[in-house]
C-alpha positions as CSV (number, residue, x, y, z in Angstrom):
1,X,55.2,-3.7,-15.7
2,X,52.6,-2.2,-17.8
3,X,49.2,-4.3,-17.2
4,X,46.0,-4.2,-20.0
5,X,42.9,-3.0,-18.7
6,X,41.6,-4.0,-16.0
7,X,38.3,-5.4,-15.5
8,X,35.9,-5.4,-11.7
9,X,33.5,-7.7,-11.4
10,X,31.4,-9.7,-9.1
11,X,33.0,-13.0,-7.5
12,X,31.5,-16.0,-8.9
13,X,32.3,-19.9,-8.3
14,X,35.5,-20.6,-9.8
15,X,37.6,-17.5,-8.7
16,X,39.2,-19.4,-5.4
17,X,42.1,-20.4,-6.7
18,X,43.1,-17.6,-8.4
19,X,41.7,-15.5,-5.1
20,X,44.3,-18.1,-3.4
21,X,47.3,-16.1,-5.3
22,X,46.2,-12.5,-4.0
23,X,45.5,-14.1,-0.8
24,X,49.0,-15.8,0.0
25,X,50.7,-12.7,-1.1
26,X,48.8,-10.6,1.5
27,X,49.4,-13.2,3.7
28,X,53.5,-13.0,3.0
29,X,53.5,-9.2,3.2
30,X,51.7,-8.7,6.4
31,X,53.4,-12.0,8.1
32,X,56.9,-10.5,7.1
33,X,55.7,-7.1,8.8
34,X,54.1,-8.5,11.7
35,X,54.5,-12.0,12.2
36,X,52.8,-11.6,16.0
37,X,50.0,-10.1,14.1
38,X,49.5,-11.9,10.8
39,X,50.3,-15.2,9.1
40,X,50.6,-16.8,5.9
41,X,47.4,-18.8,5.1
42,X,47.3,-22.2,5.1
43,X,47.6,-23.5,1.1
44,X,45.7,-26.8,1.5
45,X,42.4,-26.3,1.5
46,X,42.6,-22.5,0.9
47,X,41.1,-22.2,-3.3
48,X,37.9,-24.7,-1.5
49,X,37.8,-21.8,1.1
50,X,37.9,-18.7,-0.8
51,X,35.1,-20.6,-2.9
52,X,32.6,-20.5,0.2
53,X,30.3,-18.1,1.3
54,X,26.7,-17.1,0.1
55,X,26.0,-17.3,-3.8
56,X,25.6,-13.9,-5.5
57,X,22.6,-12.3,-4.4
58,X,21.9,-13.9,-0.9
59,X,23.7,-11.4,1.0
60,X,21.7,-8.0,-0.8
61,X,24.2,-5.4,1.9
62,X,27.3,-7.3,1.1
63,X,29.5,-7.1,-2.0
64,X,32.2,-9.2,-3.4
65,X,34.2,-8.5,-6.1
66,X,37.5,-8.8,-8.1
67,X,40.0,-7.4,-10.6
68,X,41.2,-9.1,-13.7
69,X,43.3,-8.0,-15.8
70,X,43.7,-10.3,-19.0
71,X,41.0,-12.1,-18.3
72,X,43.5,-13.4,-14.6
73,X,42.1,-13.0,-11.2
74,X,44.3,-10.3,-9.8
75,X,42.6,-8.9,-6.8
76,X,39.9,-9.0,-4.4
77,X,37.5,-6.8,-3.0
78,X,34.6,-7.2,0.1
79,X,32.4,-4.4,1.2
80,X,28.7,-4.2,3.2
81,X,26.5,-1.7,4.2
82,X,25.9,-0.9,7.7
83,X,22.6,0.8,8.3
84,X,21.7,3.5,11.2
85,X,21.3,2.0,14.4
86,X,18.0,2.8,16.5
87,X,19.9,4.2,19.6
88,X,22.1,6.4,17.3
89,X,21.2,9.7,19.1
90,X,22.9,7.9,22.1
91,X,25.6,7.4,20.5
92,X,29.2,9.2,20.7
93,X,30.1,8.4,17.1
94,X,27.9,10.5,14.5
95,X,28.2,7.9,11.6
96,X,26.7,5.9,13.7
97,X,23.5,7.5,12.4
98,X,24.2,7.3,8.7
99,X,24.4,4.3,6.5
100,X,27.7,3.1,6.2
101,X,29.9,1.0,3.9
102,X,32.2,-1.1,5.8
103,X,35.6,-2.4,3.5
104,X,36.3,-5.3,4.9
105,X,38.8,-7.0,2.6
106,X,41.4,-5.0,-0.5
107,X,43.6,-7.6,-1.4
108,X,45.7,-7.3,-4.7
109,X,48.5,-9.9,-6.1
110,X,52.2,-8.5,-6.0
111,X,53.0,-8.6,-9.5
112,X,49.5,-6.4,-10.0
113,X,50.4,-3.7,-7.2
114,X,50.4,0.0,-7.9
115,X,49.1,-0.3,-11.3
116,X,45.2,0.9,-10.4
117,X,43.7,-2.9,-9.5
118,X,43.5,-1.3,-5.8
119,X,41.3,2.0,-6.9
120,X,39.4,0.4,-8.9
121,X,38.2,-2.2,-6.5
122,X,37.8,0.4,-4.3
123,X,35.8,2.6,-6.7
124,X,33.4,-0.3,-7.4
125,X,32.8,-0.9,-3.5
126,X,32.6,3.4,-3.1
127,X,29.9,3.3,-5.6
128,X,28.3,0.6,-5.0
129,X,27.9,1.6,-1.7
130,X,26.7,5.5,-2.2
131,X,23.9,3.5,-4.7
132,X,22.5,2.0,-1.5
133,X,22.9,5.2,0.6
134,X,26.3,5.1,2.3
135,X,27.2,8.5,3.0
136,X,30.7,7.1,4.8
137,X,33.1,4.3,3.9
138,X,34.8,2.9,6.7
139,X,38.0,0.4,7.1
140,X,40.6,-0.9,8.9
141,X,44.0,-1.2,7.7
142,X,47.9,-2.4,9.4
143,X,49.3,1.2,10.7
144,X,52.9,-0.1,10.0
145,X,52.6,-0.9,6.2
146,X,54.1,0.8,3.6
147,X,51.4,-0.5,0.9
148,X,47.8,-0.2,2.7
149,X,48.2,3.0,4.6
150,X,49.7,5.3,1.8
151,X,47.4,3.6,-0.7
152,X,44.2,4.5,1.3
153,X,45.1,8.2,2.6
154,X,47.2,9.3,-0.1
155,X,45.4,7.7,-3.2
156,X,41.9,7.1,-1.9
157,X,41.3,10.2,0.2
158,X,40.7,8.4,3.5
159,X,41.9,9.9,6.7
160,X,42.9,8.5,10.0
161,X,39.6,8.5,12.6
162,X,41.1,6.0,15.3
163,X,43.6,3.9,16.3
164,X,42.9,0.6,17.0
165,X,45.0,-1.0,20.0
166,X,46.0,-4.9,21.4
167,X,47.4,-6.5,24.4
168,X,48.1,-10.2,25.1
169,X,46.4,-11.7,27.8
């Protein structure tokens, strides 16, 4: 599917329920990878949700942002910056002494996958972020996934740094 040009903007009230769509497909990938790990959201309740959280401009170090493409809600998009901590030069981890942008959230409805709505969120979080100093992005993504992994290493130049373990207790 060819898509028309796609659009990144900032989140605004009335993008939950079509954040809902991108959200429930995540949901459905990673549940059907990992169903110990993930679920599929809960629908009721879920547009009201996604339409929480601070109103542009309250959180200064945090950024939220979506795709469109034909003028649809496609995909989704949270980053924040991280400043150096005080006790960096204690630290093991060097970026702990740099300001850092932390991805928290890439979500990006099936039908819309692999057609750029990915890199472009991910180039409006990049630059945001270096415009308030980052001189690292950081994220976490599922190891096992055939979407996220190859998507961040291959197509947006990140490299594995850790691995990130769990146990039931």
């Amino acid at each position: 599917m060819t898509t028309a040009e796609i659009t990144v903007r900032a989140r605004r009230p009335g993008d939950g329920e079509e954040l809902a769509r991108s959200w429930l497909d995540a949901g459905r990938y990673y549940a059907e990878l990992a169903p110990e790990t993930f679920q599929i959201p809960e629908t009721d309740g879920l547009a009201e949700h996604l339409e929480r959280g601070s109103p542009p401009g309250d959180e200064p170090d945090t950024l939220r942002v979506v795709a469109e493409v034909g003028g649809r809600v496609v995909g989704a998009a949270t980053g924040r910056i991280e400043r150096p901590i005080d006790s960096a030069r204690y630290q093991l981890q060097r970026q702990f002494s740099e300001t850092r942008l932390m991805v928290d959230m890439v979500v990006v409805e099936e039908d819309f996958r692999r057609q750029g709505v990915g890199a472009q969120l991910m180039a409006a979080l990049e630059e945001w972020g270096r415009e308030r100093g980052a001189t690292v992005a950081l994220l976490d993504t599922y190891p096992e996934s055939a979407l996220s992994l190859p998507f961040f290493q291959e197509r947006m130049g990140y490299r594995r740094r850790s691995v990130r373990l769990i146990k039931a207790l």
